[in-house]
Each structure stands twice: as C-alpha cells, then as structure tokens.
C-alpha positions as CSV (number, residue, x, y, z in Angstrom):
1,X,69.0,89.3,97.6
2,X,68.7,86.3,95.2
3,X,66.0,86.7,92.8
4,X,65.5,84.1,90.1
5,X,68.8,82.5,90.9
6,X,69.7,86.2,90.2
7,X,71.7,88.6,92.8
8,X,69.5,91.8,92.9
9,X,71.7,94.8,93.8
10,X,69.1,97.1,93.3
11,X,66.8,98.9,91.1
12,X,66.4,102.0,88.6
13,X,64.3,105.0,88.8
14,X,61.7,103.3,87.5
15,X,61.7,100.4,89.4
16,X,63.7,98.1,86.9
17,X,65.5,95.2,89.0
18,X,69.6,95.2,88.3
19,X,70.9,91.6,88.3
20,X,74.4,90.6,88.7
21,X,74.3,87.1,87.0
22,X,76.4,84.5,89.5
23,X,78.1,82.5,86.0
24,X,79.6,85.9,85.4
25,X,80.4,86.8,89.2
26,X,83.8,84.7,88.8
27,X,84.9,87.1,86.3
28,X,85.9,89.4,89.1
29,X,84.8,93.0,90.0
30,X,85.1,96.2,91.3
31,X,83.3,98.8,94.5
32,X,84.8,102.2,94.8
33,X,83.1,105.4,96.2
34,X,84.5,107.9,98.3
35,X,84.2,107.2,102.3
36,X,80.7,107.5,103.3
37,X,79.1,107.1,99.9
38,X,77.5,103.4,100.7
39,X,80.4,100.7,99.8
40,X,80.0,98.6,103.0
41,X,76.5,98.1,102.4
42,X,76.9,97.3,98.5
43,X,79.7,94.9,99.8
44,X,77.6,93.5,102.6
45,X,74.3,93.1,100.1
46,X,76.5,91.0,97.6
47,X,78.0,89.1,100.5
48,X,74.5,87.9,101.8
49,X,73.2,87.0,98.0
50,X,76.5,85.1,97.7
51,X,76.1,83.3,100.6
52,X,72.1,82.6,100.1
53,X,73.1,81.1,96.6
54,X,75.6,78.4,98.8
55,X,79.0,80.4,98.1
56,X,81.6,80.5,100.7
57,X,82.5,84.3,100.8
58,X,86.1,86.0,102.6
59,X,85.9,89.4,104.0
60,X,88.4,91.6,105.1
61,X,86.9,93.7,108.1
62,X,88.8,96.7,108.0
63,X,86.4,98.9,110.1
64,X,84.7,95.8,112.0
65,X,81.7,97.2,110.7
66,X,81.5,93.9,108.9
67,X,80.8,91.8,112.0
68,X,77.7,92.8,112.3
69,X,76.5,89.8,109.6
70,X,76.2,87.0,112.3
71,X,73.3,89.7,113.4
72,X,69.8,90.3,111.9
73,X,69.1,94.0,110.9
74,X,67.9,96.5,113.4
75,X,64.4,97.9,112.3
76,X,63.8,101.7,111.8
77,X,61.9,103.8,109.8
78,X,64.5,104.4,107.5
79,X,64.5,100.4,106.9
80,X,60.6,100.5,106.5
81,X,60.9,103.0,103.8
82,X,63.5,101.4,101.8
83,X,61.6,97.8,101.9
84,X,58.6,99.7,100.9
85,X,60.3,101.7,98.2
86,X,61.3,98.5,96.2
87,X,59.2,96.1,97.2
88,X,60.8,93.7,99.1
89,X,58.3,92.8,101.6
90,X,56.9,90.8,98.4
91,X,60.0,89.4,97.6
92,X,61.2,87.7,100.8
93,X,63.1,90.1,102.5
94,X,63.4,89.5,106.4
95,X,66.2,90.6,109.0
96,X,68.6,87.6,109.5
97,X,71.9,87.1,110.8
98,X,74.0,84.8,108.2
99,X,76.5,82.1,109.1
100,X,80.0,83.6,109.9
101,X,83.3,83.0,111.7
102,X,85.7,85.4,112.5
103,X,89.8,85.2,111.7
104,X,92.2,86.8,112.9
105,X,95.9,86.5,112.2
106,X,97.3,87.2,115.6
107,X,94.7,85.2,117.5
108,X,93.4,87.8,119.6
109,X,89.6,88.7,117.6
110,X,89.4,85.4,115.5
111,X,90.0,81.9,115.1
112,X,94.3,81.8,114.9
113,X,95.4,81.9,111.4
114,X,99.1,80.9,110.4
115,X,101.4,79.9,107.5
116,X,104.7,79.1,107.3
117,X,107.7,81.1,106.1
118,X,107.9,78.2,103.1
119,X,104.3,78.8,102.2
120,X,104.2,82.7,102.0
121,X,107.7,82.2,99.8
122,X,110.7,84.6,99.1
123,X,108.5,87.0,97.0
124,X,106.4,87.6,99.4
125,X,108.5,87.6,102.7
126,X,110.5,90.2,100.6
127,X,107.9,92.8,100.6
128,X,106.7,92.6,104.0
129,X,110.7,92.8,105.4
130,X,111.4,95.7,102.7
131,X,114.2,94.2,101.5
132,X,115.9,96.2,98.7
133,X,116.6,93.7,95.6
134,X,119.6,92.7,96.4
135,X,118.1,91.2,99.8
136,X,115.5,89.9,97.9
137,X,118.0,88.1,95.4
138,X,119.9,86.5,99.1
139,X,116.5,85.6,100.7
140,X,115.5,83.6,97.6
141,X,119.0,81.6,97.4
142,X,118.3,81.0,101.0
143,X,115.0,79.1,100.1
144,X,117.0,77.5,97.4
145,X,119.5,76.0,99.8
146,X,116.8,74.9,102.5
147,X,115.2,73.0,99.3
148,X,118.8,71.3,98.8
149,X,119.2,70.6,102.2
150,X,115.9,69.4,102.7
151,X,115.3,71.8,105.6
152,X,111.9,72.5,106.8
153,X,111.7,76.7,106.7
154,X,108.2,76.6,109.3
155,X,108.5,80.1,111.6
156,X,111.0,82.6,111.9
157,X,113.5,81.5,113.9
158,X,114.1,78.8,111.3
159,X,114.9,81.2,108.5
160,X,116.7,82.7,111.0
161,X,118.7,79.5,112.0
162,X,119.2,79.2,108.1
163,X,120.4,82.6,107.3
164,X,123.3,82.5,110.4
165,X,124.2,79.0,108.8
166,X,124.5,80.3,105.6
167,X,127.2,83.6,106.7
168,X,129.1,81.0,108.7
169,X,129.4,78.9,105.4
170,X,129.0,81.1,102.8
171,X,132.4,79.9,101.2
172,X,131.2,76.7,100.5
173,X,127.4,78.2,98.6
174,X,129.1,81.3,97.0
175,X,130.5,78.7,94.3
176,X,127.1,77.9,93.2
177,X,125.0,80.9,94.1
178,X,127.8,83.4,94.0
179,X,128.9,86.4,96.8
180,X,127.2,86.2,100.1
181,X,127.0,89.6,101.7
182,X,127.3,89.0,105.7
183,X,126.2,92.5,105.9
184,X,122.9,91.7,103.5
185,X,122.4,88.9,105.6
186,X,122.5,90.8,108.8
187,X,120.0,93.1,107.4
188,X,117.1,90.3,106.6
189,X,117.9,89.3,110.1
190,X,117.1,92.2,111.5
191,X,114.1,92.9,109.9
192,X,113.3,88.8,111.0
193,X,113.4,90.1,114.4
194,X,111.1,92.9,114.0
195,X,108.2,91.2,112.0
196,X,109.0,89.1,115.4
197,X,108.2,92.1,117.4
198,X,105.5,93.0,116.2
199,X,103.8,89.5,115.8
200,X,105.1,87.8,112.9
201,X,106.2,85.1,115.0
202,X,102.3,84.1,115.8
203,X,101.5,84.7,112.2
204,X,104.1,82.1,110.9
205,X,103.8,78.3,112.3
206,X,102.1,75.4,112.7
207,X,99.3,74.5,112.4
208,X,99.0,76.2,109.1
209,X,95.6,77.5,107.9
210,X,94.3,75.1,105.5
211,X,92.8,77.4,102.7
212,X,90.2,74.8,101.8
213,X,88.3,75.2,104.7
214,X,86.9,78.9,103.5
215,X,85.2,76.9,100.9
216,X,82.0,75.3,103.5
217,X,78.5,75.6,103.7
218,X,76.8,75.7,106.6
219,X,73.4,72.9,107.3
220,X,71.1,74.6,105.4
221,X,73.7,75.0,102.0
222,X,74.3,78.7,102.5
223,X,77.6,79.6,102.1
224,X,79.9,80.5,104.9
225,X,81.3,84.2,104.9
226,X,84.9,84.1,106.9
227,X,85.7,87.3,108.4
228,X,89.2,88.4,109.0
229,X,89.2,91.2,111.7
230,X,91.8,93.7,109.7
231,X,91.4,96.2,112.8
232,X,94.4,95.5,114.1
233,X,96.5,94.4,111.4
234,X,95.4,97.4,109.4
235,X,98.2,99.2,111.2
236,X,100.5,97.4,109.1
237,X,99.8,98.0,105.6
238,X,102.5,95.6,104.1
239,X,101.6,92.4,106.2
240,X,97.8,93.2,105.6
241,X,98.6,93.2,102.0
242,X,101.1,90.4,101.6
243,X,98.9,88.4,103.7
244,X,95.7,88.5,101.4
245,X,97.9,88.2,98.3
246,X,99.1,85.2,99.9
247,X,95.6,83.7,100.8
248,X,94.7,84.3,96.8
249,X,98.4,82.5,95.7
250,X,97.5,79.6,98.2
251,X,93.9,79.3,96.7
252,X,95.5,79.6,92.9
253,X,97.9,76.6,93.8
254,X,95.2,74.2,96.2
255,X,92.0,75.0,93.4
256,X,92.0,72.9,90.2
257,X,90.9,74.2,86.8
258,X,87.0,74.3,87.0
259,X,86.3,76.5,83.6
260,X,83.5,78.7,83.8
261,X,80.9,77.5,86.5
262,X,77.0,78.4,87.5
263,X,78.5,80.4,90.8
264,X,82.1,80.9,91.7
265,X,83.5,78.3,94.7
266,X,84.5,81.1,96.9
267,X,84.0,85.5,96.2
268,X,86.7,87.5,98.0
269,X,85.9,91.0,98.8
270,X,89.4,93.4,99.5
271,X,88.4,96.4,101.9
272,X,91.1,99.2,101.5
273,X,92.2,97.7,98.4
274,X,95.0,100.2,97.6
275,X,96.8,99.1,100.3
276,X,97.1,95.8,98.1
277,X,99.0,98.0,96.0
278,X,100.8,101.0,97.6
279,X,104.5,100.7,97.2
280,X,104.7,97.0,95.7
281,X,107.7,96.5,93.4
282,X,107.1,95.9,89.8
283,X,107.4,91.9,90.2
284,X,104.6,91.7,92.9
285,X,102.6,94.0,91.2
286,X,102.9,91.5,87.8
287,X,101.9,88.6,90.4
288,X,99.0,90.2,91.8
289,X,98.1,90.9,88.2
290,X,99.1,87.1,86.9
291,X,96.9,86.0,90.0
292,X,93.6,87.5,89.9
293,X,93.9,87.2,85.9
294,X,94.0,83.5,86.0
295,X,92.1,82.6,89.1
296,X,88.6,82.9,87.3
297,X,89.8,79.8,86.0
298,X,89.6,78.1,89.2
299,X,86.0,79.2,90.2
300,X,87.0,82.3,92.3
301,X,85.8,86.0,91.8
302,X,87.6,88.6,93.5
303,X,86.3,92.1,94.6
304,X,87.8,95.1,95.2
305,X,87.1,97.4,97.4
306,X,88.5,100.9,97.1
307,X,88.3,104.6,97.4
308,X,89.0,105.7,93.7
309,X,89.3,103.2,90.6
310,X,92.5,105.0,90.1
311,X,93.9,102.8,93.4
312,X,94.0,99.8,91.5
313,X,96.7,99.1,88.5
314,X,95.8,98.9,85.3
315,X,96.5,95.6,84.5
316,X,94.8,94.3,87.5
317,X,91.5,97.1,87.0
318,X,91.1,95.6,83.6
319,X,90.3,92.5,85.1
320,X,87.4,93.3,86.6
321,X,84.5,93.1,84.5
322,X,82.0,94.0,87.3
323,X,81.7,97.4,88.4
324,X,79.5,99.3,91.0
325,X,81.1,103.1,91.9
326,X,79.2,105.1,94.3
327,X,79.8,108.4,94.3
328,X,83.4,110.2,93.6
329,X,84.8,113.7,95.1
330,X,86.7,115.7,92.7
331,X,88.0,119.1,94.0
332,X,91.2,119.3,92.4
333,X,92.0,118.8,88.8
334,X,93.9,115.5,89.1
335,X,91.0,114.3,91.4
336,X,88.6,115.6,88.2
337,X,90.8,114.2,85.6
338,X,90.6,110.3,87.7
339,X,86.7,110.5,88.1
340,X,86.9,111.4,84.3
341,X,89.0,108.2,83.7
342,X,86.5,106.4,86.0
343,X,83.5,107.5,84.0
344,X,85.0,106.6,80.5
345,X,85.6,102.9,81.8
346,X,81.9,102.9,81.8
347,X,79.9,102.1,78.7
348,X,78.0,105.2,77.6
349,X,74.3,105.7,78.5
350,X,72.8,108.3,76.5
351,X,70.4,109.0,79.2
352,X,72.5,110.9,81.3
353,X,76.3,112.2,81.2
354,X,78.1,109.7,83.2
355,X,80.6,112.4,84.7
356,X,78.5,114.5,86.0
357,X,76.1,111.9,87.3
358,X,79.1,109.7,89.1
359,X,79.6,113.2,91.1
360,X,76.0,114.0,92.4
361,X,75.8,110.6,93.5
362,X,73.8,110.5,96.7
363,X,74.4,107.9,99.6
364,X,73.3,104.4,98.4
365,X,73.0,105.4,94.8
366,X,75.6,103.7,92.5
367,X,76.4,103.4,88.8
368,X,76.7,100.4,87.8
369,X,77.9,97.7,85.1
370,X,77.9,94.5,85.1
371,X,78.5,91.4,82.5
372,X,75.3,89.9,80.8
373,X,75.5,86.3,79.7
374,X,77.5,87.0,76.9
375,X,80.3,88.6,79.0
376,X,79.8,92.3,77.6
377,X,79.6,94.4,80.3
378,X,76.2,96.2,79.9
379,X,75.7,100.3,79.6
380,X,75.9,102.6,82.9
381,X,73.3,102.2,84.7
382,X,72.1,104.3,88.1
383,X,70.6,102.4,90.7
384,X,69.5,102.8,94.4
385,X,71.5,99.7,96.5
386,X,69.5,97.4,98.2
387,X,69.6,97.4,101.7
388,X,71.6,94.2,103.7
389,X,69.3,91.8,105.9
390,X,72.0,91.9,108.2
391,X,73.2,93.8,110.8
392,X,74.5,97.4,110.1
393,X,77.7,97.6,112.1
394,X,80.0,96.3,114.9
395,X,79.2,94.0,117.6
396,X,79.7,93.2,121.1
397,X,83.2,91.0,122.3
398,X,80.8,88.4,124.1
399,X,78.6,87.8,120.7
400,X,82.1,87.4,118.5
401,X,83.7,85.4,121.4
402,X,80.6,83.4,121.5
403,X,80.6,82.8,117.4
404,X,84.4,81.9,117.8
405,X,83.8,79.1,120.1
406,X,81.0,77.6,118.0
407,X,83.3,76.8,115.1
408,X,84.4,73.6,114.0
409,X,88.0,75.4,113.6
410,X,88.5,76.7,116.6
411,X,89.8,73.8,118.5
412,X,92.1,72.3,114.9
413,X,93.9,76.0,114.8
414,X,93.6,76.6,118.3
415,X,97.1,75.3,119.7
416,X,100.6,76.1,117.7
417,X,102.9,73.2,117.0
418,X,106.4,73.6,116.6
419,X,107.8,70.4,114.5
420,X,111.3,69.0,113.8
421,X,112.7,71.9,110.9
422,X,115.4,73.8,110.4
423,X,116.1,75.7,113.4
424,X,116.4,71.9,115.7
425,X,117.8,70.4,112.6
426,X,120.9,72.9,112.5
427,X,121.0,73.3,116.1
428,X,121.7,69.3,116.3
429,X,124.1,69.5,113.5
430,X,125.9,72.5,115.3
431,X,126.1,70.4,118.2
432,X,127.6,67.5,116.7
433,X,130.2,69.8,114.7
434,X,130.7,71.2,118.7
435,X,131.3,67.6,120.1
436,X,133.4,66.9,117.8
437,X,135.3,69.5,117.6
438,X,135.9,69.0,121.4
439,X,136.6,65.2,121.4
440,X,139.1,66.4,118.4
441,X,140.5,68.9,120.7
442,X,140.4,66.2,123.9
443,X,142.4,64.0,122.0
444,X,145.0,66.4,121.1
445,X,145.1,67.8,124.5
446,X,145.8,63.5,125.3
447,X,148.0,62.9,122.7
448,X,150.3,66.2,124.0
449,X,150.1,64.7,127.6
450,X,151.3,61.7,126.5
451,X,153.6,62.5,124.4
452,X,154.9,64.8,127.3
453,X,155.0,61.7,130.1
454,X,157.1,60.0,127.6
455,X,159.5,62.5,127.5
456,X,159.4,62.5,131.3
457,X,159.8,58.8,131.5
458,X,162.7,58.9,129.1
459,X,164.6,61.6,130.9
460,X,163.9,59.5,133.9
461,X,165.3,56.5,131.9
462,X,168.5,58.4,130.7
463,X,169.2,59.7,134.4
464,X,169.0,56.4,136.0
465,X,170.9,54.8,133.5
466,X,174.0,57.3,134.2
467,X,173.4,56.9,137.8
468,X,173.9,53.3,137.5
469,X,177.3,53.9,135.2
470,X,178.2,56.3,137.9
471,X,178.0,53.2,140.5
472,X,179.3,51.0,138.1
473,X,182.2,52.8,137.4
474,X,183.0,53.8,141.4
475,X,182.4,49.9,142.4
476,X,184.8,48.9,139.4
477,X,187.7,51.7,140.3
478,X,187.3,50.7,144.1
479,X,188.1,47.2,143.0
480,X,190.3,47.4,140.2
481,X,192.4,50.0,142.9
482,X,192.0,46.9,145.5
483,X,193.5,44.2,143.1
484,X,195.7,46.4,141.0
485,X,197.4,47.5,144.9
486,X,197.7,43.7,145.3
487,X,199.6,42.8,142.5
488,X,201.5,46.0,142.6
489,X,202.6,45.5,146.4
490,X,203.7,41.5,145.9
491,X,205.3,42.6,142.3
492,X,207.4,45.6,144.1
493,X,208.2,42.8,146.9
494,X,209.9,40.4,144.8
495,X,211.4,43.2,142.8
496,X,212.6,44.7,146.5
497,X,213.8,42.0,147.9
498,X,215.8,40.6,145.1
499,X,217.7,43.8,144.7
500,X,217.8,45.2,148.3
501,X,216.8,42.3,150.8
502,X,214.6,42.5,153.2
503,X,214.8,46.3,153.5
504,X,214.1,46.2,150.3
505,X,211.4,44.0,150.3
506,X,209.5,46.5,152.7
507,X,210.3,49.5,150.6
508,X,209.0,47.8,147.1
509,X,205.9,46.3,148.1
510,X,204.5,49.9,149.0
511,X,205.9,51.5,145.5
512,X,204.3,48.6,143.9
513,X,201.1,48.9,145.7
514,X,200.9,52.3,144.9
515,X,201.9,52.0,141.4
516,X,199.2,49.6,140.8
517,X,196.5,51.8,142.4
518,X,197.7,54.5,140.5
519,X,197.8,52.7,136.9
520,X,193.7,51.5,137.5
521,X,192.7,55.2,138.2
522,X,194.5,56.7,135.1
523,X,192.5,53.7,133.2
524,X,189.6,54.4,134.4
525,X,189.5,58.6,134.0
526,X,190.7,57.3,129.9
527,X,187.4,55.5,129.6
C-alpha cells in the first residue's frame, strides 16, 4: 500500500510501519524464500503500491497465479484478521482489481509479442540456439555481413536465407572474416529450424513489440502492470531467459539517462530468476551484470525473484540494494553454509541472530532491508508482509480473454507482417543469378546451333560446288571429244588421201577422228 508517498510492506512486532522509499526503488532489489514461504504475495503487494504511485510495472507469471490482479481480493476470515491486525481498515485498504494486460510471446494467453532476429542480436540468439563459441563467433560475422549488405535480418527464415548465402559464397567473405565452416553453418541451421518447431518462428517478426508501450498509465494515473503468461514458455528455460534479458537490453538502448528520479519509469519483477542465470556463458552473464548495473540510470528498478540468494551471481546480487527473504530451508550443509551467506549480506540487528531467525521464518514473515534516503541499506528487520488488495490466484480464460480484448494493443500486435528483407531480397537476387545464368547458357546453346548450320551450309556449299565441276568437266570432255573427233577425222582425211587416195581418205579420217578423241580425254584425266 502507499502510505505518505511511502510503499508500506509491512510492519514489526510492535506495530512499526516498514517503508520502501520509491527514490530508492530504482536502485534495484531482491525476493527470495523457499516455495511456499510468501514471495508471490510480497511481489504482488509491491506491484499494487507501484502501480497506485503511477509506475508502469512488468511481471513474469510463472505460476499464473499472478493474473489474478485484474481481480479484487476474495474476503475470508483470514483477510479480516490480517486488516485488523495492522490496521488497515484506517488506512484505506479495500479489495480492488488493478489495471492489467496480459502478454504472451506465442500469442495464445496474451496480446502477441515479437522481435526480430536483428533486435534480440547475435549474443543473444547464441544462447537460446546453444551454439558452442565457435558458432557464436559465425553467427555474429553473419550479422556483420547483413549490416554490409544492408539486409534486413526480421524472422528466421531470413537468417536462414543469409546463412545458405553465406556457405555458397564463403570464398568471397573468408578474406575478410576468415574460414567459414559449412559444417558450423549447418549446425546454426539446424538449431534455426527447431526454435522454428517449437515456436520461435511466432516469437520473431513483425510487428515488433515496441518496449515503450509498458511504460502507460491507465485514466486515473495508476500505472499499468503488463503480465507475461510464462506458463507455457516456462518449459523453455533458455528462451524464457533470453527473452527477458532482451526486454531489459531493449529498454537500456530505447530509455535516456534520467539520473536518480522520485519513482522509477517502469519496476520489473523476474519470477524463477535463476533460470536468468543457469548455464549462461561468461559473456552473457557480464551483460546481464553490465545491464541491470547501469539501468538505474535510466529510471528502471529491477526485482528478482528467486528461491535462494545464492541463484543470483554475485556481480549482479550486489546490485541489489533492496532485500526482502522469507524464509530459507537448510538441511544439508551446503544449503546451511548459503542461508549463512544470505544472513551475513544482511546488516546486523542485535535484537535477534539473523541466521537462526531467517530459518524459523513463518509464512508471510520476511526479513528485510531496504535503502533509506541516504542509500545505506538499513539493519535486518522482521516484519509480517502486508496482504495484496488483489486477487489471490489464477483466473478464468473468459475474464483474461475479455481483459485482452480491451487493450489498446491488441489490434496494433494483433496481425504479423512479413516485409521486404533478406529472405525475398536474396531469393530475387538468386533468381536473377538463375536467369542469367540460363540466358548465358541459351545463348551458348544458340551460338553452338549456329555455328553447327554453318558448318552444314558449308558442307552443302563445298558438295555443290564439286557437283558442278563434275558437270563441268563431263559437258567440257563430251565437247572437247566432239571437236577434237572433228579435226582429227578431216586432218587424217587429208593426210589419207594424199598418201593413199581415196581408200585412203576413208581409212585416215577414222584414225584421225579417233586420235583426236583420244588426245581431249588424256587432257582432261591430266587436269
């Protein structure tokens, strides 16, 4: 509840209020308790006092116990004896349902949400594929080379597109981004086509989520609370992960410097928060870190929520100068030796051990310390959580289907687009490469044909023009034969009759006639 300007979380033994100051909110924070132990209510409580003080506030609804906020609180007797117990009836408590909209990344719980391969990045893409460093190291010169191509990298089937134009070409990159392993390659491919599978391929598109629009107030100024149903994508630890690390990156690059404010612009609160962290490689771990340690500077507090401090890095649990831890099991010696590391991070109260008290914890009792104005976090303190205004636990699919179509985002995410990028981009240059390649190929297969008819028609030529010696030659011997017999016959006449008379004359025309013919066909057969 908001008290003074003042979130009250609860209140001592004695009745003394504890205040988480909103200036100091920003500076980040942290909810852990063992499963059962009251961190859903704790998170729910803050959410509300956020949101009554005109924050916009992101939820991850692991459980979809969370939904319940668009509802007023059921009463009971249980209620009656808390509101009695700290004295809220005086201060303004009432049931009330708060302003809400549910998210969900595959569409199916939540208005759609989506990002494109280029905004989620290499990094990022990397860890939800589980790509080995090497792959990592190929996928990231791929995002170079679409940036020097100018190619648009929206869903998968573009980085796909990209990734088969790069093997076919890898010659022509490996000069300025060195070896390109086809078999590499292959295996971000593969792993393209099962985030595919298993519903990457509604996640990344258009229209992408614009992050600015968690940070709304409803009519009456209180701050929106955005709930993403994680029930579903919960099954996938990495995506779950990767995808709120991603919404915090987006927010860190949209969000410009606003120093330290009066209230944060937007709270996040990370349910299972060690899945944030399980099996991250050392350079997403040293985002995450770089992230939420220079976010504060952009008006945005970030809570997690987890089982056992001892799920969150160090680098990252130093962060967080807020802390509320419910109560921690400790059966074994290493679970004793982290709820000991968990109660030394706690300034010490000399009123009570803070080991022992952190395990006899009851449900809804917490220790606690938060920031004062001079941004020191204050002593331990134990304190009994308020109870939420809102609705204790799930609710129906008609009353979430009902707040889903009463947002203004419903219809603007509603429809996916699929624009001009990489994938058409290289299938039209493909296809050009293709025709030309075959007009290339028809004009070989023309310039053969006619190279062939030529050869034809000059065979043809050559074989005509001996037929026509042939005939030449036959029309000349027939007659040459004819004139040569001529001559020969009046030559061997004269010649005949001079010598013999008229016998003669007889006898010498057909020698001469004969010689004649003879003389033209020995000419002829010589040429």
């Amino acid at each position: 509840m908001v008290q003074e300007g003042k979130i009250w979380i609860g209140s001592r033994e004695d009745g003394t209020r504890v205040y988480l100051l909103p200036e100091m909110a920003a500076r980040h924070g942290l909810i852990a308790g063992a499963t059962g132990t009251g961190k859903t209510v704790t998170l729910k409580v803050l959410s509300e006092a956020f949101s009554d003080l005109g924050v916009p506030v992101f939820l991850s609804d692991v459980k979809g116990d969370l939904a319940g906020m668009v509802s007023p609180a059921a009463d009971s007797e249980d209620m009656q004896r808390r509101i009695q117990k700290f004295g809220l009836a005086q201060a303004g408590f009432e049931y009330k349902g708060y302003p809400a909209e549910f998210f969900d990344i595959y569409g199916n719980r939540g208005i759609q949400l989506r990002t494109t391969v280029s905004e989620m990045g290499p990094l990022l893409l990397s860890r939800i594929l589980g790509l080995n460093d090497t792959q990592s190291a190929l996928l990231s010169i791929a995002f170079q080379i679409a940036d020097a191509e100018n190619l648009l990298l929206i869903d998968i089937k573009d980085l796909k597109a990209l990734l088969n134009f790069i093997n076919d070409n890898r010659k022509v990159y490996e000069s300025s981004y060195g070896r390109i392993s086809p078999a590499s390659i292959a295996v971000i491919i593969r792993s393209l086509a099962a985030l595919e599978g298993a519903g990457g391929n509604r996640f990344f598109g258009e229209t992408a989520f614009d992050i600015r629009d968690f940070l709304r107030t409803d009519q009456d100024g209180r701050g929106i609370i955005s709930i993403l149903d994680s029930s579903s994508l919960i099954a996938n630890g990495t995506l779950y992960s990767t995808f709120l690390l991603w919404l915090l990156s987006e927010l860190f690059e949209v969000l410009p410097e606003a120093g330290d404010l009066e209230k944060p612009k937007l709270v996040f609160f990370f349910d299972e928060a060690h899945l944030l962290f399980d099996g991250a490689p050392k350079a997403l771990l040293d985002k995450i870190g770089q992230v939420v340690k220079l976010i504060r500077s952009k008006g945005v507090g970030v809570y997690f929520c987890t089982q056992n401090p001892k799920d969150i890095p160090d680098g990252v649990l130093a962060q967080l100068g807020n802390k509320i831890e419910h109560a921690l099991r400790a059966y074994t010696p290493s679970e004793q030796k982290a709820v000991r590391a968990a109660s030394d991070a706690f300034r010490t109260n000399p009123a009570f051990d803070t080991y022992e008290t952190m395990l006899s914890l009851g449900i809804g009792e917490a220790l606690v310390s938060l920031l004062g104005p001079d941004g020191v976090p204050g002593i331990a303190e134990k304190i009994l959580v308020l109870p939420p205004q809102s609705r204790i636990g799930a609710i129906d699919d008609l009353t979430r289907q009902q707040t889903v179509n009463r947002s203004s985002l419903a219809q603007k995410y509603a429809n996916a687009v699929d624009p001009d990028s990489a994938y058409e981009f290289l299938q039209r240059k493909l296809g050009k490469e293709a025709a030309l390649l075959q007009k290339e190929e028809e004009e070989a297969q023309r310039a053969k044909q006619e190279e062939a008819a030529a050869r034809a028609r000059e065979k043809e030529e050559e074989k005509e023009q001996k037929a026509r010696s042939r005939s030449y030659k036959q029309a000349a011997k027939s007659v040459g034969s004819s004139v040569a017999g001529t001559l020969g016959r009046e030559v061997g006449k004269n010649v005949g009759e001079s010598m013999f008379g008229k016998f003669g004359k007889t006898l010498g025309g057909n020698l001469g006639a004969s010689l004649g013919r003879g003389i033209m066909s020995t000419l002829f057969k010589l040429r």
